[in-house]
C-alpha positions as CSV (number, residue, x, y, z in Angstrom):
1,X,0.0,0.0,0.0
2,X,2.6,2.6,0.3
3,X,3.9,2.1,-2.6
4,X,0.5,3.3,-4.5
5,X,0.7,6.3,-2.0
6,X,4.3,6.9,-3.0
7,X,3.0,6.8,-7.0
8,X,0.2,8.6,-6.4
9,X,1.9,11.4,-4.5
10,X,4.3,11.9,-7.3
11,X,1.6,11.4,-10.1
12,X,-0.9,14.2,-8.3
13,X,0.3,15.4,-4.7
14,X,-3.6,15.9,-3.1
15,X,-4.7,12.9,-3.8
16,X,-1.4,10.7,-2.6
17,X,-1.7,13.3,0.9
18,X,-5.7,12.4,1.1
19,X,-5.3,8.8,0.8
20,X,-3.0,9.2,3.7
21,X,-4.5,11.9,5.9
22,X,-7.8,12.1,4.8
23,X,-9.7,14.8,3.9
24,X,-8.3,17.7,6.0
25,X,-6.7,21.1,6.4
26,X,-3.2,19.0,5.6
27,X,-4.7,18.2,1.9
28,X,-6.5,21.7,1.4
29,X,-3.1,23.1,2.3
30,X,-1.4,20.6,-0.4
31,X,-4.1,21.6,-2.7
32,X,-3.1,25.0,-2.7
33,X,0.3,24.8,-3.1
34,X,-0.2,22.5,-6.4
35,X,-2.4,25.2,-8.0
36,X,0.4,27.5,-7.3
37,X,2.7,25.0,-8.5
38,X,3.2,21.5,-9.4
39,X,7.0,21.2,-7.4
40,X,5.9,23.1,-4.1
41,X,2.5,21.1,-3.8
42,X,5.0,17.3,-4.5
43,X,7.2,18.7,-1.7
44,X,4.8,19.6,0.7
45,X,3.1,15.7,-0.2
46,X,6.0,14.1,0.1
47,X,7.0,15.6,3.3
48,X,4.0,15.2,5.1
49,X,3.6,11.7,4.0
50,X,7.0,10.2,5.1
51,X,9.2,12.8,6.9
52,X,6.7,13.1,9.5
């Protein structure tokens, strides 16, 4: 299973943090930061999903 959060994560940064954390302030915030851009919003995804 972490491996599809990994690819997903990657592939499309709100949807690899949501399958993780659920629907919450932590993907709204990673939704933002892809529509400002793609590189801060697969930072931010892949921080919070395995730095933490």
């Amino acid at each position: 299973m972490a491996i599809l959060i990994l690819i997903a994560t990657i592939l499309l940064p709100p949807l690899g943090v949501a399958a993780k954390h659920g629907l919450s302030g932590t993907t709204l915030l990673n939704l933002v930061l892809t529509l400002l851009g793609f590189i801060p919003g697969l930072i931010h995804g892949l921080y919070v999903n395995y730095a933490r």
